[in-house]
C-alpha positions in Angstrom: -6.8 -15.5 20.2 -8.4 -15.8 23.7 -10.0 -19.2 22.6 -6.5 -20.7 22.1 -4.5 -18.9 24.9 -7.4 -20.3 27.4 -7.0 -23.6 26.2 -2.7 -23.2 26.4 -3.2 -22.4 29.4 -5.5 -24.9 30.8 -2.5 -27.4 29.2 -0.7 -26.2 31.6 2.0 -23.9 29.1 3.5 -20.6 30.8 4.2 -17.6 28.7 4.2 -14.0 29.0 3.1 -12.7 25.3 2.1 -14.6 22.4 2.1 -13.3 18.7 -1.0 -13.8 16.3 0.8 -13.6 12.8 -2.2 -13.3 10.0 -1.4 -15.4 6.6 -0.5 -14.8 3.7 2.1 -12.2 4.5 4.6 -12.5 1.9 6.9 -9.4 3.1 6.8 -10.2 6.8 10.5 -10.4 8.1 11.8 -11.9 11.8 13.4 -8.8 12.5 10.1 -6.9 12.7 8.7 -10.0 14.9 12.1 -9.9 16.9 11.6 -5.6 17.0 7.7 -6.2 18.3 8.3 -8.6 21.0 11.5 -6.4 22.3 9.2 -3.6 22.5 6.3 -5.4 24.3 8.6 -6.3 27.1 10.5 -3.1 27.3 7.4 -0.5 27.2 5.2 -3.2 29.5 2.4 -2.1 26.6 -0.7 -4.8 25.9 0.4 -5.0 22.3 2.9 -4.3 19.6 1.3 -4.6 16.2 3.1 -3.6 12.7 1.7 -0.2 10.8 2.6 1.5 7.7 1.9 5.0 6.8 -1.2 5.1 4.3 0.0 5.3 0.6 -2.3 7.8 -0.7 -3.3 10.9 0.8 -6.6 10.5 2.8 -7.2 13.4 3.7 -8.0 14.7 0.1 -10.2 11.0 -0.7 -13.7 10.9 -2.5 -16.2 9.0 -2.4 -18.4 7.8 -5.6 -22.3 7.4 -5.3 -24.3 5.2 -7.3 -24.8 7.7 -10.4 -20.6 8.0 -10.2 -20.7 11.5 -8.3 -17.9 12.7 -6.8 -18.1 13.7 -2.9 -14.5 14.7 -1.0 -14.9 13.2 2.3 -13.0 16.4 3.5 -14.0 19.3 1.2 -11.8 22.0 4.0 -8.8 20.2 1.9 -9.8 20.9 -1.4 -6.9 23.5 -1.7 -4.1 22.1 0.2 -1.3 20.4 -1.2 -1.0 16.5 0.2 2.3 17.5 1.6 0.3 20.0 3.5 -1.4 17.1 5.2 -1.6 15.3 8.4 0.4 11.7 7.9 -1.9 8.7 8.8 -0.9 5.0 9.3 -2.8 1.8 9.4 -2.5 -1.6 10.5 -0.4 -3.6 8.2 -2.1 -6.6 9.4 1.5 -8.9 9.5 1.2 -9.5 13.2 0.1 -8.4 17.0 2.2 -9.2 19.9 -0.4 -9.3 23.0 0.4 -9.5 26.8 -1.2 -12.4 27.7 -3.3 -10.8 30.0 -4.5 -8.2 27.3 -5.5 -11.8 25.1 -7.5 -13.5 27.7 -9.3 -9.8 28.7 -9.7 -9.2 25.1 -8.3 -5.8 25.5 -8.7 -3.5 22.8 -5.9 -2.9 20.1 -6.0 0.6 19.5 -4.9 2.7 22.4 -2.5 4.2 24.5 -1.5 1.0 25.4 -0.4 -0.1 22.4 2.8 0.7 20.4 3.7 -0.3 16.5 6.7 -1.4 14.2 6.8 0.6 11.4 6.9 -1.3 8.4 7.9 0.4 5.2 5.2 1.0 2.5 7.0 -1.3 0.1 6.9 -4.6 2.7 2.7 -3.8 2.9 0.9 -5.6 0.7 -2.9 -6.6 1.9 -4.0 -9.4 -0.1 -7.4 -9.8 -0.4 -8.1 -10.3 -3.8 -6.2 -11.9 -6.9 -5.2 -8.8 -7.9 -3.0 -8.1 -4.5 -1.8 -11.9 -5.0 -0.6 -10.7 -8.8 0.8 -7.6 -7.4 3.2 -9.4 -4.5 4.2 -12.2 -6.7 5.3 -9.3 -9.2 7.2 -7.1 -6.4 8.2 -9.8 -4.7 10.8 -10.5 -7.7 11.6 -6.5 -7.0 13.1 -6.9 -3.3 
């Protein structure tokens, strides 16, 4: 994103923020773009990116090793319930809205200085393999 703001503004083109939307993004609507750059220029944050609560519980994941054994990754929540839980969120990789400033310093993304647009957990869909591709042609009929 540095790369191509540098050369915009070698050209010569004036802007305050510029948006990095990633492909394919099936679910992404204008209202969350429109919602991110409102935020940007109102909180005078480096960036706005879109997030979505996880949809399983991580605090209660496993890993397996090679012979298929089970390992929690945080045994202290063997016993609790998920509702029990802290909530945790992650990128949902649909877009960043950067000051340009923050772009051309390559500022990092997550910190204080950063605020998100929550996207509900049924507009995420990471597609990475053919199976995510099957699964957002399938819910895309849904909404």
């Amino acid at each position: 994103m540095s790369h191509s703001l540098r050369f915009l503004v070698k050209e010569g083109y004036e802007f305050d923020y510029a948006c990095l939307v990633l492909p394919p993004n099936p679910f992404l609507q204008i209202s969350d773009l429109k919602k991110g750059l409102k935020k940007i220029k109102l909180k005078k944050c480096n960036y706005v990116f879109s997030a979505t609560p996880y949809q399983f519980p991580f605090f209660r994941s496993f890993t397996l090793s090679n012979d298929l054994s089970i390992k929690m990754l945080f045994p202290k929540n063997y016993k609790k319930r998920s509702q029990e839980l802290n909530q945790i969120f992650c990128d949902a990789g649909q877009f960043y809205w950067g000051h340009k400033k923050a772009w051309l310093e390559e500022k990092m993304l997550f910190t204080k200085n950063s605020d998100i647009i929550m996207i509900p957990k049924f507009r995420y869909q990471d597609i990475d393999t053919i199976d995510d591709w099957k699964r957002a042609e399938k819910f895309s009929k849904l909404i």
